[in-house]
C-alpha positions as CSV (number, residue, x, y, z in Angstrom):
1,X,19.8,19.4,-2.0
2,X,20.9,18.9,1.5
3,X,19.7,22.5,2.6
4,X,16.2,21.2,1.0
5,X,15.6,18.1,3.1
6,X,17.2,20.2,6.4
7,X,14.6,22.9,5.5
8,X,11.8,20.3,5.2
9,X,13.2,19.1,8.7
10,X,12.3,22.1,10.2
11,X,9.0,22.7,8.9
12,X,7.8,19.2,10.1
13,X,9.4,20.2,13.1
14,X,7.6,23.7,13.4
15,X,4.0,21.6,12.6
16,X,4.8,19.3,15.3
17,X,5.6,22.4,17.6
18,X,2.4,23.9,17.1
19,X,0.6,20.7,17.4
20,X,2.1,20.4,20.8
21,X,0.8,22.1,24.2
22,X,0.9,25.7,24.5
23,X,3.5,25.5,26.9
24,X,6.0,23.8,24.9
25,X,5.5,26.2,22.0
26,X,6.5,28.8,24.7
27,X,9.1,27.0,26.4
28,X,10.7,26.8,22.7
29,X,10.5,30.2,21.6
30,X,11.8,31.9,25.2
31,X,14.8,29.4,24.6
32,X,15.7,30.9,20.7
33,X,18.3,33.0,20.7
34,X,19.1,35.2,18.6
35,X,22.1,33.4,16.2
36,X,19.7,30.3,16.3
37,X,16.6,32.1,14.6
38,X,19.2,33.7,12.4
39,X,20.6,30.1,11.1
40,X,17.0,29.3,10.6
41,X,16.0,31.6,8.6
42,X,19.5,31.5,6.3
43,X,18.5,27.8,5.9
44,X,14.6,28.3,5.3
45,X,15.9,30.9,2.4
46,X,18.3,28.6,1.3
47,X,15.8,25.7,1.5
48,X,13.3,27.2,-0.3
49,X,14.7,28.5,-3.4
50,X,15.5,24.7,-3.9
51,X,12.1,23.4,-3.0
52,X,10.5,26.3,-5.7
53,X,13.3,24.3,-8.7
54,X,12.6,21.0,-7.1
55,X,8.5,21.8,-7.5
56,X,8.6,23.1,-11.1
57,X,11.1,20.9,-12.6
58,X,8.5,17.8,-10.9
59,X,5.7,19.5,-12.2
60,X,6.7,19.8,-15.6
61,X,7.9,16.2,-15.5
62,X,4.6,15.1,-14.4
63,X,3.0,16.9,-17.0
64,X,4.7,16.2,-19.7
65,X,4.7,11.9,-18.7
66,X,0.8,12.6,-18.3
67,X,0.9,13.7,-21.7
68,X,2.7,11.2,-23.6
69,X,1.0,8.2,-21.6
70,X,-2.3,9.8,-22.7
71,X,-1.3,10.2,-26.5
72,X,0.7,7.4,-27.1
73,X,-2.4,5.2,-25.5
74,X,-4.5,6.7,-28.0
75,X,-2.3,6.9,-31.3
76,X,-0.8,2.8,-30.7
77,X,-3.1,1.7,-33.3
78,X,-2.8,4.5,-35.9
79,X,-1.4,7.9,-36.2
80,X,-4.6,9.6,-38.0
81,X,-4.7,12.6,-35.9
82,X,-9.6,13.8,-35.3
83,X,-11.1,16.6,-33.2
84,X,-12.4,13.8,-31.1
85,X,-8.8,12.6,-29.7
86,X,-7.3,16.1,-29.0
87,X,-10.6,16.7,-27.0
88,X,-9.8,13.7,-25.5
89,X,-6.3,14.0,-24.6
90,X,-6.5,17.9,-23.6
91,X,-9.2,17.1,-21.3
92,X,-7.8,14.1,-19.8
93,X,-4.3,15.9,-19.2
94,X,-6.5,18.9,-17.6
95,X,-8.0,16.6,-15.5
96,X,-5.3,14.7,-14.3
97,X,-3.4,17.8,-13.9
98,X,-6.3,19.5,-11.5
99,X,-6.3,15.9,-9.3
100,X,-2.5,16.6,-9.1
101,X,-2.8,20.5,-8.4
102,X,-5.8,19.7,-5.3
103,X,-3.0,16.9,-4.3
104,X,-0.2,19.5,-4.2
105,X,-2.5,22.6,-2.2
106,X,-3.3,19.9,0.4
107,X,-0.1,19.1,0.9
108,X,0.6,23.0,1.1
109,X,-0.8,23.4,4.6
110,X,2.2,20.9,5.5
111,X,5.3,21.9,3.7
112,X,4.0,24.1,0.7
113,X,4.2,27.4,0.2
114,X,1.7,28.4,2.9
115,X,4.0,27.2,5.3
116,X,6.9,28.2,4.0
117,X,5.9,31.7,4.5
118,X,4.3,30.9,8.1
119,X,7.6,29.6,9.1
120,X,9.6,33.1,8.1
121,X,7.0,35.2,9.2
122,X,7.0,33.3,12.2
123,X,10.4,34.0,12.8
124,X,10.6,37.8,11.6
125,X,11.0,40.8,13.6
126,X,8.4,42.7,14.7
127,X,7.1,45.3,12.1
128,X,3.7,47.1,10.6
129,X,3.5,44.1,7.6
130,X,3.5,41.5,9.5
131,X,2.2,42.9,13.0
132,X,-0.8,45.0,13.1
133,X,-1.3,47.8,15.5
134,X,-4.2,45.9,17.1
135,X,-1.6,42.6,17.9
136,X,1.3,44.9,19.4
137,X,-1.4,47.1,21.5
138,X,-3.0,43.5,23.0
139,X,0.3,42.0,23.5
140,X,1.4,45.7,25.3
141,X,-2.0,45.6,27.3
142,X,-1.7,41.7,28.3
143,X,2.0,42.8,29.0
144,X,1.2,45.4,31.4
145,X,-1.9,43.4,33.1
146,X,-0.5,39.8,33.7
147,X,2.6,39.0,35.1
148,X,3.4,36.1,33.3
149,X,3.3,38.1,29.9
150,X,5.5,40.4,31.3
151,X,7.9,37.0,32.8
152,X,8.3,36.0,28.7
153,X,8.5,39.6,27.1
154,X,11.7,40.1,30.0
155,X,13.2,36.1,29.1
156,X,13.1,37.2,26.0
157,X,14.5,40.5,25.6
158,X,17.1,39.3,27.7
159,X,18.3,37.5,24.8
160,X,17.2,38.9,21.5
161,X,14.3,41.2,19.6
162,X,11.2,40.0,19.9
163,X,9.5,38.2,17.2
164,X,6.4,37.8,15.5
165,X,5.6,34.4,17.2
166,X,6.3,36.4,20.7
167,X,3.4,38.5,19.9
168,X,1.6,36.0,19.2
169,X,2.6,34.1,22.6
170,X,2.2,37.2,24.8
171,X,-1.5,37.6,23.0
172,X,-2.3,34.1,24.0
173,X,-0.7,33.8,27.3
174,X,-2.8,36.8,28.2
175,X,-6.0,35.6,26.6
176,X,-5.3,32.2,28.5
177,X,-5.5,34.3,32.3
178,X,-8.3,36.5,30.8
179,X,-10.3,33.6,30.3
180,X,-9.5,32.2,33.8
181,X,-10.8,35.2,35.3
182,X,-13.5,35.7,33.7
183,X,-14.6,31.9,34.1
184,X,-13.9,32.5,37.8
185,X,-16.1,35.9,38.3
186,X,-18.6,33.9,36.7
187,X,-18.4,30.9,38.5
188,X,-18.9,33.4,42.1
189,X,-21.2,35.9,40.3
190,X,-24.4,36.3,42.6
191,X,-22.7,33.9,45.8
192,X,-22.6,37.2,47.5
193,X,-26.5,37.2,47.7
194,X,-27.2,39.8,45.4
195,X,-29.1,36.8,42.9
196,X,-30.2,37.9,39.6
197,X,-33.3,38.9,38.7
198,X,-35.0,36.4,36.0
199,X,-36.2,38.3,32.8
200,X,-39.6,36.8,33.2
């Protein structure tokens, strides 16, 4: 159970990551090397093939104290089992059990499934599942356009593979001086004197 609440660690840590500024997330993953992404993900594995026992075994356990709260509330005066209680107790348990199934997929976007998978697919090498052409070709374009994407492809390589989260940093990083530019050519457009022309 240890490699469970270690795992858990690192998701929270991962959600705080990518809650923080850009260029921490970027700091972070130039720093990875390869042995640590490597430990992460044996851990993560590890981690959550516990979490996936842990979830069913508390599931079930839920379900069946649900179930015998509900009954035994009904049946403490007498055992005579109608139509009307089962109704009763079936959809009650239902009910409770969807309130506790909504809790449990909120609480997915944190440390669920969901992220269980964003947090190895994060860390995966680069390949046609997980990366689409379209990713590697604008993180090759912003690459070969923008120094700075071409500064953390080299830190990188230096060290390890690249990653799926490098794509995605290299995509972003040149998105981020795309969108500088562009701000900037229209900040100056028509200062030359050329104005123009309103449409009507």
């Amino acid at each position: 159970m240890i490699a469970l609440f270690k795992g858990l660690g690192l998701l929270l840590q991962d959600n705080e990551l990518y809650r923080s500024p850009f260029e921490k997330q970027v700091a972070h993953w130039k720093n990875l090397s390869d042995e640590q992404i490597r430990q992460e993900v044996a851990l993560l594995a590890k981690a959550k093939c516990q979490w996936l026992i842990a979830s069913i075994v508390l599931w079930q356990a839920a379900s069946l104290l649900i179930l015998g709260l509900i009954t035994n509330y009904l049946w403490r005066d007498d055992f005579h089992i109608t139509f009307t209680r089962v109704v009763i107790v079936f959809g009650s348990w239902v009910s409770i059990l969807f309130v506790i199934w909504f809790m449990a997929n909120m609480f997915d976007h944190t440390a669920g499934f969901e992220r269980w998978m964003k947090a190895f697919n994060s860390r995966a090498r680069i390949s046609s599942d997980a990366d689409s052409v379209e990713n590697v070709g604008e993180a090759l374009e912003m690459a070969q356009h923008y120094p700075e994407v071409l500064d953390y492809k080299q830190a990188v390589t230096a060290k390890r593979e690249l990653r799926h989260e490098d794509v995605r940093i290299m995509r972003e990083l040149g998105r981020m001086r795309q969108h500088s530019e562009l701000v900037g050519k229209l900040n100056h457009i028509g200062d030359d004197g050329l104005r123009l022309q309103p449409a009507f």
